[in-house]
C-alpha positions as CSV (number, residue, x, y, z in Angstrom):
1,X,11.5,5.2,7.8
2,X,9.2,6.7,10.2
3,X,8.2,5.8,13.3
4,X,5.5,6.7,15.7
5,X,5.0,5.7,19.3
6,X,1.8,6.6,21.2
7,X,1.5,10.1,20.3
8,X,-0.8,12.4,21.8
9,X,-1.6,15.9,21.7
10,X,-4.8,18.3,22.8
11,X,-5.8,22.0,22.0
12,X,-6.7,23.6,25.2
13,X,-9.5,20.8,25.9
14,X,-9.4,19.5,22.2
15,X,-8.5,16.4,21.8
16,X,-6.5,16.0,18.5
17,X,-4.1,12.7,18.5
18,X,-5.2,10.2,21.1
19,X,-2.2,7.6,21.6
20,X,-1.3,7.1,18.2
21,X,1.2,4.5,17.2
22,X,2.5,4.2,13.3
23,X,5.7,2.7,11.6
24,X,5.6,3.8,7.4
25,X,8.5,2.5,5.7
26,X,9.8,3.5,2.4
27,X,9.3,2.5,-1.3
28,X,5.4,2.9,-0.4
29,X,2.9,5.6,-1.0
30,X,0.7,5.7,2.7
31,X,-2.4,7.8,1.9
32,X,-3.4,9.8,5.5
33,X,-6.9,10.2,5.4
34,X,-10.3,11.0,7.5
35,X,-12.8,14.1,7.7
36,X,-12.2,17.5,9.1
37,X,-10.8,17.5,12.6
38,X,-10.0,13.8,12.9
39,X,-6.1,14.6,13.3
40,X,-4.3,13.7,10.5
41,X,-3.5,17.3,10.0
42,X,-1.8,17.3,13.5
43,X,0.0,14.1,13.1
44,X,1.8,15.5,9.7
45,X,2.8,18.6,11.8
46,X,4.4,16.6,15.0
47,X,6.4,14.5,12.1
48,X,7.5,17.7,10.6
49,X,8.1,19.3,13.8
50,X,5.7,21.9,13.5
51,X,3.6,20.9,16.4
52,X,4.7,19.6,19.4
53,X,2.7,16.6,21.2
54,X,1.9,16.1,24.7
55,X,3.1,13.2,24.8
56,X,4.7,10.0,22.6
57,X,7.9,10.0,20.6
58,X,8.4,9.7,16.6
59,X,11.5,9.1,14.8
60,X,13.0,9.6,11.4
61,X,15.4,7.5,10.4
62,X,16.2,7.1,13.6
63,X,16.6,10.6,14.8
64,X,13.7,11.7,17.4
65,X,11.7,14.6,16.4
66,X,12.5,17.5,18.8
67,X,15.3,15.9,20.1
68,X,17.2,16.7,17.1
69,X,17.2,18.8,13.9
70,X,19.0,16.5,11.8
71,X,16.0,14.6,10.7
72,X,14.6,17.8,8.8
73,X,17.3,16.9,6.2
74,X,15.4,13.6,5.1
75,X,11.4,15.4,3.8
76,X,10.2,17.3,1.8
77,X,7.2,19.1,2.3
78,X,4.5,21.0,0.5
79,X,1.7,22.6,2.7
80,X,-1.9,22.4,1.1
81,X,-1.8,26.2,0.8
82,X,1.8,28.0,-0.7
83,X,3.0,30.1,2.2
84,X,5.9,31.4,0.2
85,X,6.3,35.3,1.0
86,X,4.3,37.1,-1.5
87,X,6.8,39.8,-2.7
88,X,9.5,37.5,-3.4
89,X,9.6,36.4,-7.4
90,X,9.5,32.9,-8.1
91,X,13.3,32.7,-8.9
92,X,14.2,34.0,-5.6
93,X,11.7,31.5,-4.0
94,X,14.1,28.8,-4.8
95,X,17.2,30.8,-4.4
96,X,16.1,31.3,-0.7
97,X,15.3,27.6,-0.2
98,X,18.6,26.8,-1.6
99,X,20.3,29.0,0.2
100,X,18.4,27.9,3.7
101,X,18.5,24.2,2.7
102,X,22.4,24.2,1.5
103,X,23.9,22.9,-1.3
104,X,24.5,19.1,0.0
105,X,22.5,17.6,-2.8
106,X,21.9,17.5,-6.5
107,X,18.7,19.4,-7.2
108,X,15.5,17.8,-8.6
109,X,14.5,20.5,-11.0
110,X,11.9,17.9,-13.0
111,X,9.0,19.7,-12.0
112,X,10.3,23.0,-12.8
113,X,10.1,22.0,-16.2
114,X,7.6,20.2,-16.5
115,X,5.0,22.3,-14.9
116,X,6.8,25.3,-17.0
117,X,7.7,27.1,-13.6
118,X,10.9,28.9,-15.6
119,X,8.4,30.3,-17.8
120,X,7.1,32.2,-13.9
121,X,10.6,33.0,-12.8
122,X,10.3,36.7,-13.2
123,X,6.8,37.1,-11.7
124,X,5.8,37.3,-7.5
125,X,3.9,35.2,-5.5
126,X,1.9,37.8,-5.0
127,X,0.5,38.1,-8.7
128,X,0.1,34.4,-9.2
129,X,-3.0,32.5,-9.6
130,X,-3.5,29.4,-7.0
131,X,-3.1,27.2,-9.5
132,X,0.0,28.7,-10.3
133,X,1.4,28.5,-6.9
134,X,0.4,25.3,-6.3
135,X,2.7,24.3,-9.1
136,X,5.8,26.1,-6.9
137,X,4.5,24.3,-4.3
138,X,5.1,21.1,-6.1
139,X,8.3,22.1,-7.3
140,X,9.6,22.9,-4.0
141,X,8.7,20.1,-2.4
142,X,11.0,17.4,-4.7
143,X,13.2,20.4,-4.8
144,X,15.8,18.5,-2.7
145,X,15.4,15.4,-3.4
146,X,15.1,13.9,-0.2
147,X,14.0,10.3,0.9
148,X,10.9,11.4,3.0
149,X,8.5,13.6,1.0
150,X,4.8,14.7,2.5
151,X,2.5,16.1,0.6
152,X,-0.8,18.1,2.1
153,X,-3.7,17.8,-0.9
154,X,-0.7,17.7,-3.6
155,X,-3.4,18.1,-6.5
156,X,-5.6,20.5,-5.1
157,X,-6.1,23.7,-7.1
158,X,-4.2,21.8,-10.0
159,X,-5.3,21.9,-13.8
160,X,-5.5,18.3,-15.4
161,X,-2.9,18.2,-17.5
162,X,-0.7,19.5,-14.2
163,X,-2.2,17.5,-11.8
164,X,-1.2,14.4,-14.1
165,X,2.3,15.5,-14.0
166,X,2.6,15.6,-10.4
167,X,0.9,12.2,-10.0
168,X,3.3,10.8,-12.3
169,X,6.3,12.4,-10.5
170,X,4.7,10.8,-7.3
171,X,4.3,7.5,-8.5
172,X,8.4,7.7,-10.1
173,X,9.6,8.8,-6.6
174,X,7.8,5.8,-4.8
175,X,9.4,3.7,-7.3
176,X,13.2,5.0,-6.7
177,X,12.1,3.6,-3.3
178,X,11.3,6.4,-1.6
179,X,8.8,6.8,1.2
180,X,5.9,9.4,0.1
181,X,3.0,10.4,2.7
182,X,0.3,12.3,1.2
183,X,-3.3,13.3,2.2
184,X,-6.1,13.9,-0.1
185,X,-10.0,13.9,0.0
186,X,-10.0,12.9,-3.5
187,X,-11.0,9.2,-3.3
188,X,-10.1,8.3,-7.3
189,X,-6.7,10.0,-6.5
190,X,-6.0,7.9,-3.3
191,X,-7.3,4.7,-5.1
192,X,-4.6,5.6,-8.1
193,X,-1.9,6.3,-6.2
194,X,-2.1,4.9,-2.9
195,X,-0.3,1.3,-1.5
196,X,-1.3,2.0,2.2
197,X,-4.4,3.9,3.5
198,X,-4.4,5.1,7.4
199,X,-7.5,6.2,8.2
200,X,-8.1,8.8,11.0
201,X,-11.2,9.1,13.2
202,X,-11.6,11.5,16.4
203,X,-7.5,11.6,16.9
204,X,-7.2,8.0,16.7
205,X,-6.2,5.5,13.6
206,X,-9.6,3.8,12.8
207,X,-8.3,1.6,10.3
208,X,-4.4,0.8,8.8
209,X,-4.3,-1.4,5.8
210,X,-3.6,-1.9,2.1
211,X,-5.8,-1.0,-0.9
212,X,-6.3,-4.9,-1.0
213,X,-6.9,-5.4,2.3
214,X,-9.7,-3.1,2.5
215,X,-11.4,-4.1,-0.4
216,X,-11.4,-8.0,0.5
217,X,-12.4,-7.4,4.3
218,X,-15.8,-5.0,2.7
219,X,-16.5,-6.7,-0.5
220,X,-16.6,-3.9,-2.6
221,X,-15.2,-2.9,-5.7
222,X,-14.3,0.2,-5.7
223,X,-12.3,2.1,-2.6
224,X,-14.7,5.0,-2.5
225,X,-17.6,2.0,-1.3
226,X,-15.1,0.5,0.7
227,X,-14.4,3.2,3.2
228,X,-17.8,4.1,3.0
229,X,-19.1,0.8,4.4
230,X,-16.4,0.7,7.1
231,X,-16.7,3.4,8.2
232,X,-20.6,3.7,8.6
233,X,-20.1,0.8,11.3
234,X,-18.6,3.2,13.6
235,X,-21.9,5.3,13.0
């Protein structure tokens, strides 16, 4: 479970998060969504630690962020772009992770085979297509098998057949009652795979609310209308 309480944070004289207040609980798939610069980008980094806000507190399971490290233990992540260090081979990618991580947990090594990553063990980061470290990036990010996992644009740069695989794996993890945060600008992907959509505008949270929810309060039929209509009335 994750929890945040009026959160805030600025860039100089950029405002990015403006009081921000969110509780996402698990066995759900919460879709963080909005245009360039509205701050969803930001809020994923002050969960993960990665940025720190000005002001607010969020917890993880009950551990505050950057009060204590312990909460790292519960996500996975995978950034939109693989950040691995290039002259490292794709075997000692995950050796490294397994070595920083430790070995407190059985490894989920589903994607590695299903995405044919052994069959890129031998090659660098450097050498691989973004398609093909996209599919690391996946890998690594159910790696541990952790009860948090957030994923930045998990499909993005993905062939069909591999962006399939990784929806299915998404889907299976919600359903072991995990709690799985992605973002996406992919409206048909959202509408597939999403229970919960939070909606950022300007740094704020312009609307919270189920696939349902959102489709009954607009009318529409289909989620790519829905957020369209909604959103044109703050416009």
């Amino acid at each position: 479970m994750i929890e945040v309480k009026n959160l805030s944070k600025s860039y100089y004289k950029t405002v990015a998060l403006k009081d921000v207040s969110l509780r996402l609980s698990t066995g759900c798939i919460t879709a963080v969504m909005g245009p360039n610069d509205s701050g969803k980008t930001t809020l994923l980094k002050c969960i993960l630690g990665l940025v720190k806000p000005l002001s607010g507190e969020i917890y993880v399971n009950g551990f505050q962020v950057n009060g204590n490290c312990e909460y790292r233990k519960f996500i996975g992540y995978m950034p939109q772009f693989c950040c691995f260090p290039e002259n490292l081979k794709v075997k000692e990618v995950f050796n490294m992770l397994k070595d920083v991580r430790g070995n407190h947990c059985t490894y989920d090594e589903d994607l590695i085979g299903k995405l044919k990553i052994d069959k890129i063990f031998n090659s660098s980061i450097g050498s691989l297509s973004g398609g093909s470290r996209q599919r690391v990036s996946s890998s690594a990010a159910f790696l541990f098998n952790q009860e948090i996992i957030i994923l930045d644009e998990p499909t993005a740069g993905l062939d069909p057949a591999s962006s399939e695989i990784v929806k299915e794996k998404i889907i299976a993890e919600k359903q072991k009652g995990k709690l799985i945060i992605i973002t996406s600008h992919i409206i048909s992907e959202v509408e597939e795979l999403a229970d919960r959509i939070v909606y950022m505008l300007d740094g704020s949270i312009y609307f919270d609310s189920t696939k349902e929810e959102l489709l009954n309060l607009t009318g529409e039929e289909n989620l790519n209308k829905a957020i369209a209509k909604i959103t044109a009335i703050r416009y």
